[in-house]
NUPAMI-627417 format. One record per residue (C-alpha): x, y, z; residue number from 0. Coordinates in Angstrom, 3 decimals, padded with zeros to 6 digits, always signed. Each point is the difference from the previous one (the first is absolute). Example, Ala and Ser with C-alpha at 12.3 -4.5 7.8 and 13.67 -1.06 7.14 Angstrom:
<atoms>
> +012.300;-004.500;+007.800;0
> +001.370;+003.440;-000.660;1
</atoms>
This chain:
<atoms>
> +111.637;+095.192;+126.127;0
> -003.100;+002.397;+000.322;1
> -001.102;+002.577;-002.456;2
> -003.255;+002.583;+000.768;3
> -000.410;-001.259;-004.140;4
> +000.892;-002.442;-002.145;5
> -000.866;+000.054;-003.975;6
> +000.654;-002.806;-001.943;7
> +000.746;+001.473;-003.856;8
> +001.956;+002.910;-000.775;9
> -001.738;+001.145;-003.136;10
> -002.036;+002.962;-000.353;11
> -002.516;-000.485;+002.450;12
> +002.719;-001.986;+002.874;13
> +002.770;+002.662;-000.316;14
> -002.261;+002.991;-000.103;15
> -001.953;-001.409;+003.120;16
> +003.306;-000.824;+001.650;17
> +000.785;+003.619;-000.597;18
> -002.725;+001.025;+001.184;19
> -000.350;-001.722;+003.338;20
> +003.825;+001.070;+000.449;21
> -000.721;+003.870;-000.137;22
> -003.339;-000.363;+002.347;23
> +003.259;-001.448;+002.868;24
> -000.644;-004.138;-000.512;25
> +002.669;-002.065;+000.130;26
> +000.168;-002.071;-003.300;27
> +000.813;-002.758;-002.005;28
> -000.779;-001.174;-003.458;29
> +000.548;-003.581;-001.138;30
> +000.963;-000.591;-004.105;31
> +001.238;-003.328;-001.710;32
> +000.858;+001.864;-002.782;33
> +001.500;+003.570;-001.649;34
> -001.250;+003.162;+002.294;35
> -002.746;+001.679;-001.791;36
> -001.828;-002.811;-000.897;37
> -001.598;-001.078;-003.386;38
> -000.803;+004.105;-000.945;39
> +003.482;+001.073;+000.048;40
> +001.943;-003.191;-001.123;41
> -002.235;-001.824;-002.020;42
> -002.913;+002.462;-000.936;43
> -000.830;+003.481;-000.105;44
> +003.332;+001.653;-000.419;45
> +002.137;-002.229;-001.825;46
> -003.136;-000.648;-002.659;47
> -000.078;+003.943;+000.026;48
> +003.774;-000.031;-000.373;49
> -000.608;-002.196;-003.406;50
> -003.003;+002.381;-001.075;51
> +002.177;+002.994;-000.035;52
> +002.685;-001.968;-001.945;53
> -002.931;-000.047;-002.861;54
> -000.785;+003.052;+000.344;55
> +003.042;+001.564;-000.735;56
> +000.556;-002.764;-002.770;57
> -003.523;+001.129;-001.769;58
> +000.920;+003.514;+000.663;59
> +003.759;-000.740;-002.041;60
> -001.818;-001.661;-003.119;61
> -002.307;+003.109;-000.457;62
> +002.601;+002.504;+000.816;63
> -000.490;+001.032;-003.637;64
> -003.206;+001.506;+001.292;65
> +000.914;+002.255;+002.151;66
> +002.718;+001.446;-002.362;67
> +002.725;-002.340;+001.020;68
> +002.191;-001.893;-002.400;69
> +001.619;-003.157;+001.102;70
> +003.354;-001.402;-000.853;71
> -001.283;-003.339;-000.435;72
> -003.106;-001.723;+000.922;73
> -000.401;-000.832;+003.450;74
> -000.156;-003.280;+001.433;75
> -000.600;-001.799;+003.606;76
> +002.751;-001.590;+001.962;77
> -001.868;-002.842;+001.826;78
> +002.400;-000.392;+002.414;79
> +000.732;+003.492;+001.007;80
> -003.148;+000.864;+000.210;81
> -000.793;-003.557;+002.617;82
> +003.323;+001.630;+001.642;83
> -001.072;+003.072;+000.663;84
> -004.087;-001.003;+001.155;85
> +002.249;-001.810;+002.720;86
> +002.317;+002.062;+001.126;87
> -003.134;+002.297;+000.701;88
> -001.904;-002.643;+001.595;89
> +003.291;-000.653;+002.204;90
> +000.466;+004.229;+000.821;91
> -003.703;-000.357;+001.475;92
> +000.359;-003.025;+001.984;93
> +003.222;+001.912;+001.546;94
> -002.118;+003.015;+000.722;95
> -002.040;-002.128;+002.212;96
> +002.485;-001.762;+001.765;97
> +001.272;+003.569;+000.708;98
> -003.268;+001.236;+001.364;99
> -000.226;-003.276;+002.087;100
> +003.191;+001.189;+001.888;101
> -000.916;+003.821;+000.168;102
> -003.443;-001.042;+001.896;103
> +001.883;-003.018;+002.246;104
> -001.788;-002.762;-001.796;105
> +001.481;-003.250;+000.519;106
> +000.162;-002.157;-003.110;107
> -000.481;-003.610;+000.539;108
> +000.997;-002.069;-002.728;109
> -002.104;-003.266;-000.662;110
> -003.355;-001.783;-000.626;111
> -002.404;+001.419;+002.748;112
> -003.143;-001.762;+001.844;113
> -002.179;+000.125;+002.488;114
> -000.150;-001.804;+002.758;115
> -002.342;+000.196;+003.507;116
> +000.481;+002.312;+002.291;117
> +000.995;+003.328;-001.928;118
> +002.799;-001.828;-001.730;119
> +001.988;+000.187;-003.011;120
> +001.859;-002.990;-001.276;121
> +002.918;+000.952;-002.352;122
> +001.397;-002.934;-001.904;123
> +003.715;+001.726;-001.782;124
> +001.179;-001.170;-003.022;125
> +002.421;-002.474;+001.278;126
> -002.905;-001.369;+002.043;127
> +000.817;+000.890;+003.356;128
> -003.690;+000.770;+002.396;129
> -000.218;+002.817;+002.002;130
> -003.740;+001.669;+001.796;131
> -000.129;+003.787;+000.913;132
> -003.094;+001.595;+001.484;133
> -002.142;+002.564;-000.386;134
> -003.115;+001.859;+001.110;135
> -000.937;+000.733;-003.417;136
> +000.788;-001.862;-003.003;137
> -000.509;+001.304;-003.235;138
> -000.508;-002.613;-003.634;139
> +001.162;+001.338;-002.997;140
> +001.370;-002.729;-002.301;141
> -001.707;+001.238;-003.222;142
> -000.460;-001.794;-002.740;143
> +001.640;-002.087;-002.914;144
> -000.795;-000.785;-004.216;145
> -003.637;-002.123;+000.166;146
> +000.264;-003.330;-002.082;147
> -002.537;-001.467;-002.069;148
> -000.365;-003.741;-000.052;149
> +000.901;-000.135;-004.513;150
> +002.605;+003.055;+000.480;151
> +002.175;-001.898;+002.341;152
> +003.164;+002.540;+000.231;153
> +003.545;-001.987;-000.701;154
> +002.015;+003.061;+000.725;155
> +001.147;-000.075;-003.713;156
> -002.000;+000.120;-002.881;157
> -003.367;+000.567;+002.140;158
> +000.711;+003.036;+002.596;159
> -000.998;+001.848;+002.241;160
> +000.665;+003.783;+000.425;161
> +003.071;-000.902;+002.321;162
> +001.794;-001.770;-003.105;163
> -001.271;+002.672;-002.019;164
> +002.099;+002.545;+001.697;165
> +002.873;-001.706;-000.119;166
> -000.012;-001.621;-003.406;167
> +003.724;-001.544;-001.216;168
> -000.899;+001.406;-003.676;169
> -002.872;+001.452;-002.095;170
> -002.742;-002.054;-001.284;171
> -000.351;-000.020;-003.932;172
> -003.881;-000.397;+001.044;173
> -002.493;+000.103;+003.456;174
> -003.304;-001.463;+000.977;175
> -001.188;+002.343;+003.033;176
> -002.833;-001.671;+001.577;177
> -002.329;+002.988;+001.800;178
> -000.428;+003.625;-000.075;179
> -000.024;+001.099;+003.300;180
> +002.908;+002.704;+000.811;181
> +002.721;-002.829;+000.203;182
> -000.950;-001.152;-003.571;183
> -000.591;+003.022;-001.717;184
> +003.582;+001.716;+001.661;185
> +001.708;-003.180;-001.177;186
> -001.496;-000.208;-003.090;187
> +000.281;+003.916;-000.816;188
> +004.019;-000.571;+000.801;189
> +000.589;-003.213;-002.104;190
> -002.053;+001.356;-003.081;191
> +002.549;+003.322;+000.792;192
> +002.770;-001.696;-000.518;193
> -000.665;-001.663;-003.463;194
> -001.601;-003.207;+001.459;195
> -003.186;-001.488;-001.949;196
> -002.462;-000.288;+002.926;197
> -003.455;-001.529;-000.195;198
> -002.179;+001.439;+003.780;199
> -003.065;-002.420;+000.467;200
> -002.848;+000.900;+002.332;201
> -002.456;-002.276;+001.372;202
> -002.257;+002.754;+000.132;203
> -001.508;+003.075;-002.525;204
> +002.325;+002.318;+000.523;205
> +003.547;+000.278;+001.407;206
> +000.734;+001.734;+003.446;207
> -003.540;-001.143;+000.541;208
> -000.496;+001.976;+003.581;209
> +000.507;+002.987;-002.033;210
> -002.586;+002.350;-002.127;211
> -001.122;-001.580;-002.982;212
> +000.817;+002.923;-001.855;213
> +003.670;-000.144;+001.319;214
> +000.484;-003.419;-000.431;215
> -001.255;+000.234;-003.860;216
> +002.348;+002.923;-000.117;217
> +003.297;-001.839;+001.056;218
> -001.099;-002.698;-002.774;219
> +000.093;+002.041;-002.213;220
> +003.486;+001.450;+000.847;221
> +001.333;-003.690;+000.675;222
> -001.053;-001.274;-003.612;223
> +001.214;+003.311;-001.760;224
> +003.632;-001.021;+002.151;225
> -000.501;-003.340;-001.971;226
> -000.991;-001.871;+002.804;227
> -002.557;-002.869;-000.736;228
> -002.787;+000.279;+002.552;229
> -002.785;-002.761;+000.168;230
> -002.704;+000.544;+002.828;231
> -002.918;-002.638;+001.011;232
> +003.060;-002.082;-000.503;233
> +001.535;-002.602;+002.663;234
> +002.941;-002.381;-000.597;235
> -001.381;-003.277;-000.426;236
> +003.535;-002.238;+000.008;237
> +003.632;+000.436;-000.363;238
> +002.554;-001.781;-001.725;239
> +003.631;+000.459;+000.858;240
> +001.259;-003.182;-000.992;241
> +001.719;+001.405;-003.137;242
> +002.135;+003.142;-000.426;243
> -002.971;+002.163;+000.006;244
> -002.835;+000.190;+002.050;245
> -003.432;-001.377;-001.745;246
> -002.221;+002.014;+001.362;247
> -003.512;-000.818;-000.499;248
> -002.635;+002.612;+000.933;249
> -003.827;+000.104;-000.452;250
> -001.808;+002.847;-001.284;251
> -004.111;+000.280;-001.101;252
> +000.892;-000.813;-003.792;253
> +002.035;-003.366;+001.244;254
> +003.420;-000.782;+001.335;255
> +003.313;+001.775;-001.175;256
> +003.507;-001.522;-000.559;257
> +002.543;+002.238;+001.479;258
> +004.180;-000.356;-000.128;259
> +002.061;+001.765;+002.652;260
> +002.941;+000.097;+001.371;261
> -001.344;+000.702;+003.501;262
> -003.050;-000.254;+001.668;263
> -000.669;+003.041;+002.912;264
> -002.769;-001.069;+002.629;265
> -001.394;+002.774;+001.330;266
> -003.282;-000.998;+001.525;267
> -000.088;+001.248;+003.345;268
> +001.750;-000.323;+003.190;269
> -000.333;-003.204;+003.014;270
> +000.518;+001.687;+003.553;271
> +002.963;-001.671;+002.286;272
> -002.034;-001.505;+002.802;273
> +001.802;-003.348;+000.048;274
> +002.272;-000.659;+003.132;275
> -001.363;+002.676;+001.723;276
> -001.397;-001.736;+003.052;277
> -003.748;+001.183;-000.415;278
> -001.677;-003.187;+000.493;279
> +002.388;-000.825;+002.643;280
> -000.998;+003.480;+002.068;281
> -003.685;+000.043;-001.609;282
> +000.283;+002.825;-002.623;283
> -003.396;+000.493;-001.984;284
> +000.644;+000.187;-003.579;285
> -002.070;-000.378;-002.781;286
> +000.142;-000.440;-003.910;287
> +004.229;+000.444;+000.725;288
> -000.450;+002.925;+001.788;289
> +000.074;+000.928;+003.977;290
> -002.909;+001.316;+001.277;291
> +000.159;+003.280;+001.921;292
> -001.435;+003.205;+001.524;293
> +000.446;+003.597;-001.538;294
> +003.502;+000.196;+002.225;295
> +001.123;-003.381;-001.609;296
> -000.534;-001.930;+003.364;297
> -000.418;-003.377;-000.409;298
> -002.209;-002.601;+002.283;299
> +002.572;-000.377;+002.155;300
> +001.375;+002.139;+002.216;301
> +003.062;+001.894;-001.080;302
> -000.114;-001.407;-003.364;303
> -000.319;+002.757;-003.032;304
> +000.372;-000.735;-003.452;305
> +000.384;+002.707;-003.024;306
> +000.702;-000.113;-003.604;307
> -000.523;-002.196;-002.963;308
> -001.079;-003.071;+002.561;309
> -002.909;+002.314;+001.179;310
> -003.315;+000.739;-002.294;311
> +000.026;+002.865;-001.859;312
> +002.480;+001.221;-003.325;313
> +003.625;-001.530;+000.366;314
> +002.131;+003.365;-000.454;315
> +002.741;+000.632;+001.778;316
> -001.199;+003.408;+000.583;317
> -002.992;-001.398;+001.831;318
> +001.748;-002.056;+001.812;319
> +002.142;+002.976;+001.179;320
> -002.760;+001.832;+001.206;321
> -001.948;-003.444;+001.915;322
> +003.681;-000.187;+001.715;323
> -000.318;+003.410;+001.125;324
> -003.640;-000.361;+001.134;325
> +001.048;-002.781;+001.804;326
> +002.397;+001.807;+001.588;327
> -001.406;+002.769;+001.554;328
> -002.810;-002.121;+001.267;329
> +001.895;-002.645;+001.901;330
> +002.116;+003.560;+001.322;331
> -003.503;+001.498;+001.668;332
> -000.537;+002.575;-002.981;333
> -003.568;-000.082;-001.924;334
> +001.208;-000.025;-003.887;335
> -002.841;+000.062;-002.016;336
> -000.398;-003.496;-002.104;337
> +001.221;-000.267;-003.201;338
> -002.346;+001.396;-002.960;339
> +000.081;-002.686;-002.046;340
> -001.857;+001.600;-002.493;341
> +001.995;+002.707;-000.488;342
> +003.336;-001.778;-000.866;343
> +001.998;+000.738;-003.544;344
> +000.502;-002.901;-002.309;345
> +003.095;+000.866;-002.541;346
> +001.270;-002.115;-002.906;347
> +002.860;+000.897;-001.383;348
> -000.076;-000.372;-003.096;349
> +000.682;+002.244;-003.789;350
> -002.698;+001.838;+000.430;351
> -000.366;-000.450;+004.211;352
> -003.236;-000.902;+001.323;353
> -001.064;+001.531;+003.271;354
> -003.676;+000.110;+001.853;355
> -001.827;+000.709;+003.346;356
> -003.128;-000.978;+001.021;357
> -003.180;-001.164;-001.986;358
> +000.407;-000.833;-003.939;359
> -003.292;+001.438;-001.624;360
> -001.668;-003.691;-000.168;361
> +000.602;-000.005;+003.687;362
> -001.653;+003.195;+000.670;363
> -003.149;-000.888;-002.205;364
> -000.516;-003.069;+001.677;365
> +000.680;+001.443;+003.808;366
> -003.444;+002.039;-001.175;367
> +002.053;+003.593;-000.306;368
> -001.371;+002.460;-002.035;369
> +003.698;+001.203;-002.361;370
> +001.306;+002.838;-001.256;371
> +003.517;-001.638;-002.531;372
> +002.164;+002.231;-001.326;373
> +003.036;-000.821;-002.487;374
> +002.605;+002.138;-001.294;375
> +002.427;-001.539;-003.129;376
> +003.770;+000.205;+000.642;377
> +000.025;+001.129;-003.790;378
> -001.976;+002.980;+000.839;379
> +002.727;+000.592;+002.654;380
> +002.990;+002.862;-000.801;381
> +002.775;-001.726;+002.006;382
> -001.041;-003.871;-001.322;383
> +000.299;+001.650;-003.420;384
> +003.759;+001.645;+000.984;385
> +000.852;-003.209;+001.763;386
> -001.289;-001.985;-003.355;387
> -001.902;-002.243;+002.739;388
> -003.757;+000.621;-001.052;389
> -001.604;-003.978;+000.209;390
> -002.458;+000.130;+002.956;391
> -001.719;+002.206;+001.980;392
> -001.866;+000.937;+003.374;393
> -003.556;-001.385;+000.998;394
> -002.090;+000.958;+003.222;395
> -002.996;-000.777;+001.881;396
> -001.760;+002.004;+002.217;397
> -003.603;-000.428;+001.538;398
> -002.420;+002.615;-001.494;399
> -001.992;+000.450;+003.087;400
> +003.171;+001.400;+002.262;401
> +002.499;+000.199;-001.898;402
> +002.601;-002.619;+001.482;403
> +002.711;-001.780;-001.561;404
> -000.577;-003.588;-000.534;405
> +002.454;-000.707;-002.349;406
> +003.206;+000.975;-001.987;407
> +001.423;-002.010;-003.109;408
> +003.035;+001.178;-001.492;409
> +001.984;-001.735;-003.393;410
> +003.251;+002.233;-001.145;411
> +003.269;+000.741;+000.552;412
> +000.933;+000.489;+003.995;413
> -003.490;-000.345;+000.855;414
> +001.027;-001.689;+003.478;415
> +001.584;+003.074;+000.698;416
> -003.110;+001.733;-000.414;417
> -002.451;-002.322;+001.935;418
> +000.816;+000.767;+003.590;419
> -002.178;+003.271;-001.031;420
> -003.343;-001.803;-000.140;421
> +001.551;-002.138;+003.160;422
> +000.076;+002.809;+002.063;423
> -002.557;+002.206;-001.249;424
> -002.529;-002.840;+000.776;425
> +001.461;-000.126;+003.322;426
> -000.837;+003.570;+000.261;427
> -003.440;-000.741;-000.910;428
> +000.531;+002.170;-002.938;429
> -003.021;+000.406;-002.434;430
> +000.742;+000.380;-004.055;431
> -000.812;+003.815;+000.057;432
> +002.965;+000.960;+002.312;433
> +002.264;-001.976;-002.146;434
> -001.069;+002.155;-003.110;435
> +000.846;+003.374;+002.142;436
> +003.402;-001.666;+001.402;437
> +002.517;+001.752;-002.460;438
> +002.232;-002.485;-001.709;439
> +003.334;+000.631;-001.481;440
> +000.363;+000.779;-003.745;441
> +001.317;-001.672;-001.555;442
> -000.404;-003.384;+001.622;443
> -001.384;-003.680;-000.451;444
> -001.851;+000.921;+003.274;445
> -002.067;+002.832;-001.659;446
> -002.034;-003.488;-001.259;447
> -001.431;-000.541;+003.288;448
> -001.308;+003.773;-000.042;449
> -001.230;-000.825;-003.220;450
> -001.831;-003.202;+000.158;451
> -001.620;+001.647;+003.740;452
> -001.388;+002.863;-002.598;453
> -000.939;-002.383;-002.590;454
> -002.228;-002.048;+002.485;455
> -002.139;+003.657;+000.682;456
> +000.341;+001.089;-003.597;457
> +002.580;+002.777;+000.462;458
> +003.168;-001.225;-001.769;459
> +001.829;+002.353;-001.691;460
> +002.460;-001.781;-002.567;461
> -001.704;-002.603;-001.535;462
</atoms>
């Protein structure tokens, strides 16, 4: 059979291409082996976000006696209800998708995908039956899976991954979680929500280390005041699971630490899904993991593209959205401009959320800028105080000389609400005085962005 397109993935960068090339007139088809959606609506960034609110509303129920609010009883977390409903969420989404797929005519094909010569896709099915379509353009976007490390191998039991995590039979009495990125700190925020002792170790100073410094020592401090145990320029040296708990033994710069758990949570990074692809076999350039390919995601050969997580550049499903599109409209005779990738969000969603654009101070200093950094407190901020959400706060950079925005750093609650400001106002090529005279809402968490813009030129008003 012939398509105009093929994509092989259907998560947030293949289904949102597929889309995409369907509403420009192509005939398509995307090729999964697995649940529609992919990894960031089955196994990722809804169902973890599904789990998230679950805490938050859990948190919110022990301290109801805060906000005036007398409870019957103390509160406490059904495990299994709460695994339930992340799933049945995760599930609603996937079915959204398949529902879009037949609204824009997009033929599902359901298997393991490859490419062959000649514009072909193999599709092995489950069952193991072979069958090749063609195409003139084939789109890659198999994403990515949980990285290993050669002493954290993962058994699927009492060392996970953030798959098992989701999906845990019961709670853990205790948790290693081994790295700080958004997948650790999420997971670790959750399990320390729900009453579980949990010990985060970082290889590196600080956790979220892509993030501010400032930030980062910020959401420290609101982990350990949870009761989380945090231990940075820390790695995980060995683990023991040979007895009922896990021995876990981890080196920090005053010697090594004994550590019991019940479960150990590997959350060191992602490995892209290049295996079984066929690159070698049609002479795909890759390097380091990754394909190699133009601003339109074209590949070195012909009629090849590849987007996403197996592509350089931050593995978000948002970006990988927005490469589909790109890809897209260029293989359909439009001129999209390439994707910014300076300019893309990062959010982490965690009690408080973390969410940033652009250049962290450090960053800015050593590109050779000239800054002007403004912060503004959430506890100088009327609606944090009525919310009784004042941990955190708004940072900004702009260059002195004209004024642009070169970075936004955000620590509070619904802060990755709030960032697509600074996205688009950078866009817009906005400079920090026009933010100051932009009238925010009062009384709002957003006012902070005003703020921190009239801190940076000295003109802040409420602090």
């Amino acid at each position: 059979m012939k398509f105009d397109l093929i994509v092989i993935g259907s998560g947030p960068g293949g289904y949102v291409a597929a889309i995409r090339a369907s509403q420009l007139g192509k005939k398509v088809a995307v090729v999964e082996k697995a649940e529609i959606g992919g990894i960031c609506l089955n196994w990722g960034c809804i169902p973890t976000k599904a789990l998230l609110k679950s805490a938050q509303v859990f948190n919110y129920a022990k301290h109801a006696a805060d906000y005036g609010i007398i409870m019957p009883e103390a509160p406490k977390p059904d495990f299994e209800a709460i695994v339930k409903r992340s799933r049945g969420v995760a599930e609603g989404m996937s079915k959204g998708v398949q529902f879009l797929f037949k609204k824009n005519k997009i033929e599902l094909i359901n298997g393991f995908g490859k490419l062959v010569a000649g514009k072909k896709v193999e599709v092995t099915s489950a069952d193991g039956n072979v069958k090749a379509y063609e195409a003139d353009h084939i789109i890659l976007a198999t994403g990515a899976r949980a990285r290993e490390l050669p002493n954290l191998k993962l058994d699927g039991e009492k060392i996970i991954s953030y798959r098992q995590a989701m999906v845990l039979p019961r709670m853990p009495k205790s948790m290693v979680v081994v790295g700080s990125g958004a997948i650790g700190s999420e997971f670790a925020y959750f399990y320390n929500s729900m009453g579980v002792e949990v010990t985060l170790v970082e290889f590196l100073p600080n956790i979220l280390p892509l993030e501010d410094e400032e930030v980062s020592k910020q959401l420290e401090r609101s982990f350990k005041k949870a009761g989380m145990k945090v231990m940075t320029n820390s790695s995980v040296e060995t683990v023991d699971t040979t007895g009922e708990q896990c021995k876990v033994t981890v080196k920090t710069k005053k010697g090594e630490e004994l550590i019991l758990a019940d479960i150990v949570l590997s959350a060191v990074g992602v490995a892209t899904n290049l295996e079984g692809l066929g690159l070698e076999d049609v002479g795909v350039k890759t390097e380091r993991g990754k394909v190699l390919v133009d601003d339109y995601y074209r590949t070195n050969i012909d009629g090849v593209y590849a987007i996403g997580d197996i592509v350089h550049g931050p593995a978000l499903a948002h970006t990988a959205s927005h490469e589909g599109i790109t890809c897209v409209e260029a293989i359909c005779g439009h001129h999209p401009v390439p994707v910014d990738y300076s300019n893309i969000p990062s959010c982490t969603y965690t009690n408080p959320e973390v969410a940033s654009v652009g250049m962290t101070e450090k960053q800015a200093k050593e590109a050779g800028y000239e800054i002007k950094v403004g912060k503004f407190p959430f506890s100088a901020s009327g609606k944090a105080s009525a919310a009784g959400s004042k941990d955190g706060f708004v940072k900004v950079i702009f260059d002195a000389k004209y004024g642009e925005w070169l970075g936004c750093h955000m620590i509070g609650d619904n802060v990755t609400e709030m960032i697509a400001e600074a996205v688009v106002a950078r866009k817009l090529e906005t400079t920090g005085l026009e933010i100051i005279k932009s009238i925010h809402p009062h009384p709002t968490m957003s006012e902070a962005i005003m703020e921190a813009a009239a801190d940076a030129y000295g003109e802040v008003i409420h602090l």
